[in-house]
Backbone as JSON Lines, residues from 0, in Angstrom:
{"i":0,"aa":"X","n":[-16.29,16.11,-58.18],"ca":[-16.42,14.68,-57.99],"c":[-17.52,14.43,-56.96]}
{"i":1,"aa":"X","n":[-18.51,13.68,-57.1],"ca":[-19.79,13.22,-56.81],"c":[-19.21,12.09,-56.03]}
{"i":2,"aa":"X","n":[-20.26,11.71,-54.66],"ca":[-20.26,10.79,-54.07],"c":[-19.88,9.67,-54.82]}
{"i":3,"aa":"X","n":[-20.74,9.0,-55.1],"ca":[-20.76,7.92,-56.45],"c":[-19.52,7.69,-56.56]}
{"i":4,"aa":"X","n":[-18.74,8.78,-57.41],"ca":[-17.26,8.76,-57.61],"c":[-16.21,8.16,-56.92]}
{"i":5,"aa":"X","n":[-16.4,8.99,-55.42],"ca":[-15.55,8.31,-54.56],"c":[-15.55,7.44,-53.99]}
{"i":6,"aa":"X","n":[-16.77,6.51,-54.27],"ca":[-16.77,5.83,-53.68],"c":[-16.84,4.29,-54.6]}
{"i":7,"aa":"X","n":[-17.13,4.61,-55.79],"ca":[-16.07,3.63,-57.05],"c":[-14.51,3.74,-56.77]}
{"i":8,"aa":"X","n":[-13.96,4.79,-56.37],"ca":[-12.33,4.78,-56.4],"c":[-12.53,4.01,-55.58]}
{"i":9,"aa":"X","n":[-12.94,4.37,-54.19],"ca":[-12.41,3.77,-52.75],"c":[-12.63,2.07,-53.06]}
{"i":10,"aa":"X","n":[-13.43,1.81,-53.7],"ca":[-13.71,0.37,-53.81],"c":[-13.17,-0.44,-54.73]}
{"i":11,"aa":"X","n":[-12.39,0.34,-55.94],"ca":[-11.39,0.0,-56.71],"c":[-10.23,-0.22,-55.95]}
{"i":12,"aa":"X","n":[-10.1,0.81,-55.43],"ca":[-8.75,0.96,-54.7],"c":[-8.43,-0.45,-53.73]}
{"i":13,"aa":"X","n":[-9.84,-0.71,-52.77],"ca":[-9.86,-1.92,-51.77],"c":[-9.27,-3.03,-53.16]}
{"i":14,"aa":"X","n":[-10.07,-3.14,-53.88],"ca":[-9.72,-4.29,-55.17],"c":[-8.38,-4.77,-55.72]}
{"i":15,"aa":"X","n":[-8.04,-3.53,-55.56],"ca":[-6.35,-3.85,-55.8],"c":[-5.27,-3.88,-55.16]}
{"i":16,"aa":"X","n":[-5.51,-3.65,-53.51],"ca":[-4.74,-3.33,-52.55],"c":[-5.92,-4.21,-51.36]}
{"i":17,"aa":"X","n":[-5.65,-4.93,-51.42],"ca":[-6.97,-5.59,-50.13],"c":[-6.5,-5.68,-48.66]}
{"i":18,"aa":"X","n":[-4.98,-5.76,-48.38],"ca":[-3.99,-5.88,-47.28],"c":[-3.65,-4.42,-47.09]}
{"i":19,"aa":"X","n":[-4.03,-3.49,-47.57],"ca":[-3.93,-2.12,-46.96],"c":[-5.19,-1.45,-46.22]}
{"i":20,"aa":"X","n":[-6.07,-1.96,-46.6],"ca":[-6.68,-1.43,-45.71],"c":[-7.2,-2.08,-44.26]}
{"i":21,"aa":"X","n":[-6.47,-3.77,-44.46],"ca":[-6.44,-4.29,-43.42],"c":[-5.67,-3.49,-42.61]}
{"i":22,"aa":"X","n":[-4.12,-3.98,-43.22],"ca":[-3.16,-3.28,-42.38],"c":[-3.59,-1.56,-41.51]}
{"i":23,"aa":"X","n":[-4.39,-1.08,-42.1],"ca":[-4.58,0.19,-41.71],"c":[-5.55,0.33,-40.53]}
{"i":24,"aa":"X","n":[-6.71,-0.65,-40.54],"ca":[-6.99,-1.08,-39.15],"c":[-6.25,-1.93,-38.13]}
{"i":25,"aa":"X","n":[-5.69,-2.24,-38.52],"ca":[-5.0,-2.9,-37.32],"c":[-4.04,-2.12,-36.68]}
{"i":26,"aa":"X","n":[-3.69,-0.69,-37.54],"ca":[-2.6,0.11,-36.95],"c":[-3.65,0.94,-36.33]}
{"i":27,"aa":"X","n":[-4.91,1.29,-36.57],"ca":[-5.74,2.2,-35.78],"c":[-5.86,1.18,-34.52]}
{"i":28,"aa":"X","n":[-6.33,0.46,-34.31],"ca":[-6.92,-0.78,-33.53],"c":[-5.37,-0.73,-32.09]}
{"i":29,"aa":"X","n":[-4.38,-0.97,-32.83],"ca":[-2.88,-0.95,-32.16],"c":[-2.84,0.83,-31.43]}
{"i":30,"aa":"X","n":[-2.88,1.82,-31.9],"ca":[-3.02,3.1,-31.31],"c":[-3.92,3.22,-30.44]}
{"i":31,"aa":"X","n":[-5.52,3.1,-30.84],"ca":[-6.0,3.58,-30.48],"c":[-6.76,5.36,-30.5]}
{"i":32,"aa":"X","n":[-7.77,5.22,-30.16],"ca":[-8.41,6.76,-30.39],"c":[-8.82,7.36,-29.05]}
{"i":33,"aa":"X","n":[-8.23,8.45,-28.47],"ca":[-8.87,9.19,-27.33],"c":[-9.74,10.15,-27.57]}
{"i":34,"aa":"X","n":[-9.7,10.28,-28.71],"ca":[-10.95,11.16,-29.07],"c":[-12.11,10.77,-28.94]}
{"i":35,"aa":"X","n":[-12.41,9.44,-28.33],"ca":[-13.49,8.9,-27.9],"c":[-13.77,9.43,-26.47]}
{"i":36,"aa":"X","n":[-12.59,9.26,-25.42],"ca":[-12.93,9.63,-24.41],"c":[-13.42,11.19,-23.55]}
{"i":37,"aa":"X","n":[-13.21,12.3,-24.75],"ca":[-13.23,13.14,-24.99],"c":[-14.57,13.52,-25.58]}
{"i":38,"aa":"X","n":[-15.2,12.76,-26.36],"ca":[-16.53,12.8,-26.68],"c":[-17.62,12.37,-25.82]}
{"i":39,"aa":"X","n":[-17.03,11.91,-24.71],"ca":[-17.87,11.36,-23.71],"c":[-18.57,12.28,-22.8]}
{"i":40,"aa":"X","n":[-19.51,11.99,-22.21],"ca":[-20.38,12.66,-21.42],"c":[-19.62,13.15,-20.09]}
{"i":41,"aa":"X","n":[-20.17,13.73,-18.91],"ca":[-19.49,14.4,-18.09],"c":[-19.15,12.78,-16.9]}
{"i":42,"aa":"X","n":[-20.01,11.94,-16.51],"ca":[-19.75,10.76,-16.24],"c":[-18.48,9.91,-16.79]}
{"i":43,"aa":"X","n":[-18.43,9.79,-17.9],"ca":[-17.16,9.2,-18.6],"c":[-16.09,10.05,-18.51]}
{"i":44,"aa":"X","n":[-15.77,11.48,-18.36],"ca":[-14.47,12.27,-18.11],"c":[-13.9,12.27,-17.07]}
{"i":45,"aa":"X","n":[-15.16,12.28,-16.03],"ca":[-14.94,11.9,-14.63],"c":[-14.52,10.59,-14.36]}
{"i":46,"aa":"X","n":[-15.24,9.56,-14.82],"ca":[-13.91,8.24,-14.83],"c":[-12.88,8.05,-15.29]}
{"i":47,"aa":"X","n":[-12.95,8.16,-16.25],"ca":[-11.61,8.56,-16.91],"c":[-10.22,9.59,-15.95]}
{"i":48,"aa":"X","n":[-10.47,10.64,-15.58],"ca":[-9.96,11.38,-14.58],"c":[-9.76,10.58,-13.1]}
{"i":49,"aa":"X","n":[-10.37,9.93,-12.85],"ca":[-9.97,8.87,-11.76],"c":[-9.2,8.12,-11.71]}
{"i":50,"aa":"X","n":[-9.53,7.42,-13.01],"ca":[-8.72,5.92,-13.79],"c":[-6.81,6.99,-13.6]}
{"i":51,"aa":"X","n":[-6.57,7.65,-14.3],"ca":[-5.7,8.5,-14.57],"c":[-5.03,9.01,-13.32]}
{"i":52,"aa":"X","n":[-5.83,9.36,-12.21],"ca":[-5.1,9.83,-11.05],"c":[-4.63,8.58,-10.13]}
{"i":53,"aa":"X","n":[-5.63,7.65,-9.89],"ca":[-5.51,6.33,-9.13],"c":[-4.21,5.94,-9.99]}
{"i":54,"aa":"X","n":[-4.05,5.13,-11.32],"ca":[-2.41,5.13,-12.11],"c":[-1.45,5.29,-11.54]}
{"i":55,"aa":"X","n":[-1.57,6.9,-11.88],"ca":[-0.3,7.94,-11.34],"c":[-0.09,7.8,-9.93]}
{"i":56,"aa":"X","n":[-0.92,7.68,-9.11],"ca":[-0.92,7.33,-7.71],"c":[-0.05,5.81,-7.4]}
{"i":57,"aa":"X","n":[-0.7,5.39,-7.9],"ca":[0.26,3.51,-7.73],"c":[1.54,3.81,-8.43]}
{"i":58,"aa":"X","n":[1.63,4.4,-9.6],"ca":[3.4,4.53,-10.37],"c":[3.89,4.74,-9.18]}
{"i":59,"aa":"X","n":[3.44,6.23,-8.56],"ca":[4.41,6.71,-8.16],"c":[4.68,6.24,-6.37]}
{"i":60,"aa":"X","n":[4.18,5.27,-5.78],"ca":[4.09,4.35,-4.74],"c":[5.24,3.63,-5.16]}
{"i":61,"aa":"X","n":[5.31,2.78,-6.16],"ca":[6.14,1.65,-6.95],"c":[7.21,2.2,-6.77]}
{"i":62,"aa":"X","n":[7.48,3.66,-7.46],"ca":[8.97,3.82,-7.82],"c":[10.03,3.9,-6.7]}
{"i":63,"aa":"X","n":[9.54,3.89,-5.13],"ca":[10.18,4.02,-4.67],"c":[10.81,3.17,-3.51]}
């Protein structure tokens, strides 16, 4: 099966089901992807790693 192919199904498929593939972004959109933050440069891990410790730092101030 050739590009072409799949990509007549996939667009058939949208055709007859048009609320599924909404629904299916909006459940990605609702999760979320960290595999973004993970693809990030050494700047963005390092914030990220901050963001994450500063957090955990205030939770654990709160809980007590």
């Amino acid at each position: 099966m050739n590009q072409n192919d799949q990509d007549r199904k996939r667009l058939e498929e949208l055709k007859k089901n048009p609320m599924g593939n909404f629904s299916d972004s909006i459940n990605r959109s609702a999760t979320g992807d960290l595999g973004g933050l993970a693809q990030g440069g050494c700047l963005t891990k390092l914030i990220t790693l901050l963001v994450i410790i500063g957090a955990f730092l205030i939770l654990s101030q709160c809980s007590f």
